[in-house]
Structures are given as structure tokens and as C-alpha cells.
C-alpha positions as CSV (number, residue, x, y, z in Angstrom):
1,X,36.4,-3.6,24.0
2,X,35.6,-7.0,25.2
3,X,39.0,-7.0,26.6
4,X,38.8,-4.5,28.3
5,X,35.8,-4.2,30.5
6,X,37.1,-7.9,31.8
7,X,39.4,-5.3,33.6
8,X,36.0,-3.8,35.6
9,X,38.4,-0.7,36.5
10,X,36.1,1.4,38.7
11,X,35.4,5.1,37.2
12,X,37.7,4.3,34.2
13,X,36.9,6.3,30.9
14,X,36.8,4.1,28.4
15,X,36.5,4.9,24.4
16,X,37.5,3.7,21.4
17,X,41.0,4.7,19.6
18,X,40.7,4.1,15.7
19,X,45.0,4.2,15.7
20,X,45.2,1.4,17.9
21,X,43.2,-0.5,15.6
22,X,44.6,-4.6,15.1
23,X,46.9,-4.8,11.9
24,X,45.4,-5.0,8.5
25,X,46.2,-8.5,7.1
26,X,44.8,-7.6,3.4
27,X,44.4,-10.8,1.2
28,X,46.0,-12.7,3.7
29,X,43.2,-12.0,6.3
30,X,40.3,-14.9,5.1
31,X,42.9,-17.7,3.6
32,X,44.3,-20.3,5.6
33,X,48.1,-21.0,6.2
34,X,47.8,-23.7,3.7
35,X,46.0,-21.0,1.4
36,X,48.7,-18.7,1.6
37,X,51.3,-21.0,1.1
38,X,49.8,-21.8,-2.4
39,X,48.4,-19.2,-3.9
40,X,51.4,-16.2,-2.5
41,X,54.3,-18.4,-1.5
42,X,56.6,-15.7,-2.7
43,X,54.8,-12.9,-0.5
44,X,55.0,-15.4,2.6
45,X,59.1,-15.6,1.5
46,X,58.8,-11.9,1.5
47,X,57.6,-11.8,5.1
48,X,60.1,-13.8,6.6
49,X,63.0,-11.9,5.2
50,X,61.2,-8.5,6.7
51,X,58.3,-9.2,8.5
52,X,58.8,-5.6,10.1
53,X,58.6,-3.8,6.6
54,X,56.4,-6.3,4.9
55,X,52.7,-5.3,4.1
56,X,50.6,-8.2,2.4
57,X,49.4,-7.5,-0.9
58,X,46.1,-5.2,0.3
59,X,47.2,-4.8,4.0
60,X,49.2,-2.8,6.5
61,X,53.1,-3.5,7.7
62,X,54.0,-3.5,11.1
63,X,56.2,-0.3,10.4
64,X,53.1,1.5,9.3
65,X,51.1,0.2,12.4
66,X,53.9,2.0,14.3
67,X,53.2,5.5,12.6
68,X,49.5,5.0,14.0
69,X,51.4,4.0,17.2
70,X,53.5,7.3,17.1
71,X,50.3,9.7,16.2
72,X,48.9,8.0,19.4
73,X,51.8,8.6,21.6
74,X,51.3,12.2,20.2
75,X,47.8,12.1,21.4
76,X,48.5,10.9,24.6
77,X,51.3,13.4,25.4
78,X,49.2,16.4,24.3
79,X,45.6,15.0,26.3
80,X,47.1,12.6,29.2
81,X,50.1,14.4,30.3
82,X,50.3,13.6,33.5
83,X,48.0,10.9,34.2
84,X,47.7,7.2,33.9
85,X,46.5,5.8,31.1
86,X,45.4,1.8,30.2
87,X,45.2,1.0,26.9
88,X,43.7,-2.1,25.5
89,X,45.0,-3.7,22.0
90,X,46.2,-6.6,20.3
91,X,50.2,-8.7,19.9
92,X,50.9,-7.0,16.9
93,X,49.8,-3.0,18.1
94,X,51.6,-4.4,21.6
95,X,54.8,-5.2,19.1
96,X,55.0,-1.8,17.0
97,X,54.2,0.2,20.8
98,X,57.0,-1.6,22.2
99,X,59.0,-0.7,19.0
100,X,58.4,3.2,19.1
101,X,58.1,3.6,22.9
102,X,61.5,1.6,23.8
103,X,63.3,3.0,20.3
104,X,63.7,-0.4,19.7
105,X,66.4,-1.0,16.0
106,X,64.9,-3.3,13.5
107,X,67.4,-5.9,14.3
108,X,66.4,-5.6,17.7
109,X,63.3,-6.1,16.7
110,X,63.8,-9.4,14.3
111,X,66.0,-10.7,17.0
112,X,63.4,-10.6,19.7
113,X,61.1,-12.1,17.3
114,X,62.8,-15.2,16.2
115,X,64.8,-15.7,19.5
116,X,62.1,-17.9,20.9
117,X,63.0,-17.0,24.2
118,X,59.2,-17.0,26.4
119,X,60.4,-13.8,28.0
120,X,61.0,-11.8,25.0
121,X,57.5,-12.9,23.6
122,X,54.0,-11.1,24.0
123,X,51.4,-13.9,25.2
124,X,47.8,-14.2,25.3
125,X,46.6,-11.3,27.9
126,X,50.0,-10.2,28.3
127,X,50.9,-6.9,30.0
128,X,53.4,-4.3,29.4
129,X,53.5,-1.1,32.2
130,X,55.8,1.5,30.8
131,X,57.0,4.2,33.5
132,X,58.8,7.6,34.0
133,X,59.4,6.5,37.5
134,X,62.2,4.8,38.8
135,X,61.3,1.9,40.8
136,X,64.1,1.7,42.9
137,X,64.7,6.1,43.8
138,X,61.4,7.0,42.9
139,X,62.5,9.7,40.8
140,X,61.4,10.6,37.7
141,X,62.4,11.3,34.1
142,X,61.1,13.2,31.7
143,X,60.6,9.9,29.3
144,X,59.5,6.4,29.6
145,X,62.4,4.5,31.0
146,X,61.3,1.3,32.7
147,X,59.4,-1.7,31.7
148,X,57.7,-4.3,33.5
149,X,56.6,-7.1,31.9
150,X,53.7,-9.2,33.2
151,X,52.2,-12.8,31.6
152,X,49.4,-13.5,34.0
153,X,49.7,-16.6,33.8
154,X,52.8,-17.4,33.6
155,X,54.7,-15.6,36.8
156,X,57.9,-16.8,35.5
């Protein structure tokens, strides 16, 4: 919420959306990396075979933040049709959105993950405009087709 009134969008509508709510990390949550390491170093194994599909012990996976992600999308189609909509969350909502909206495979996934590339990343304040309109004809489709991708501070 903090987030988002640094945006100071006149007349915008603001609430609070419960399925767009930051992953939850379970036991994982309050211990530090070094933490982790010794008291679950199998579960940490776990997560880097499948960190799409893996929940920690307690918590949420990603794949599961993506159901909330779909009930939203649901939301949105039924109540925004139509209109433009800004929504405020954090990397790892931004991750499973960007999974469900651009159908994106489970490899595709991993490999965008681990690639390292800065392009393929989501950064600190980072900003993803999805779009029905085509940027170059100007016509439109009856489903998101383009992406923009905008690092503010980073215009490369």
C-alpha cells in the first residue's frame, strides 16, 4: 500500500486485494540463510530442483501463488473489463502473474530464473504493462499480447 500511493495517481481507486497477497515463506520466513541451511538443508535441495512447485514446510509454492493469480485475473475480467487497471505487489506475485498471464511452461519459467540475464529479471520497483493493443497497428486482440518491460532505473 506503501508502494503504491508513491505512485500519487490522481482519482485512482485504490483497495486492498487479499489474492495478491506476498508468498507465504512458512518456517522459512524468520530464519536466516545460514538458518535454513542447517536446520532444512534437504528442503533448500528441494527448492533448487523446483523452486516453481516447491512449498516450504508450512508455506505456499509459487504454483499455488499462481491459482490466487488466476482467481484474480478472473476477478478482473468479470469487474474491469474494459478499463485500466494498476496493480501493486511484490517479485514473487510479479513472477506467478507473468507465469499465468504470458502462459509461460515451467521450463520457461526455470530458464528465465537461472539465466541471469538483467533483462529477464524482475528488480526492485520494476514494472510490467501488459496490453491487448498492438503498439505498432493499434489494433486490438481479444487477449493480452504485448509486454513492456520497464526497470526505472535502469533504462537499459
Amino acid at each position: 500500500m506503501e508502494t503504491a500511493a508513491r505512485l500519487r495517481l490522481p482519482n485512482a481507486n485504490w483497495f486492498s486485494e487479499i489474492l495478491i497477497r506476498e508468498r507465504d515463506w512458512g518456517q522459512f520466513d524468520l530464519m536466516s540463510e545460514a538458518e535454513r541451511q542447517g536446520k532444512m538443508g534437504d528442503e533448500i535441495q528441494r527448492m533448487w530442483r523446483d523452486h516453481f512447485f516447491f512449498a516450504p514446510p508450512g508455506g505456499e509454492s509459487l504454483a499455488y501463488v499462481a491459482q490466487r493469480v488466476d482467481l484474480l485475473l478472473s476477478v478482473l475480467h468479470r469487474e474491469c473489463s474494459g478499463k485500466r487497471v494498476v496493480m501493486v505487489c511484490h517479485g514473487e506475485v510479479m513472477w506467478a502473474m507473468r507465469q499465468r498471464i504470458e502462459r509461460m511452461s515451467q521450463v520457461r519459467f526455470r530458464d528465465l530464473q537461472q539465466g541471469g540475464r538483467m533483462v529477464d529479471q524482475i528488480h526492485n520497483g520494476h514494472i510490467l504493462v501488459y496490453s491487448r493493443v498492438d503498439p505498432e497497428s493499434g489494433r486490438v486482440s481479444p487477449h493480452l499480447r504485448w509486454l513492456k518491460s520497464i526497470c526505472p532505473w535502469n533504462e537499459s
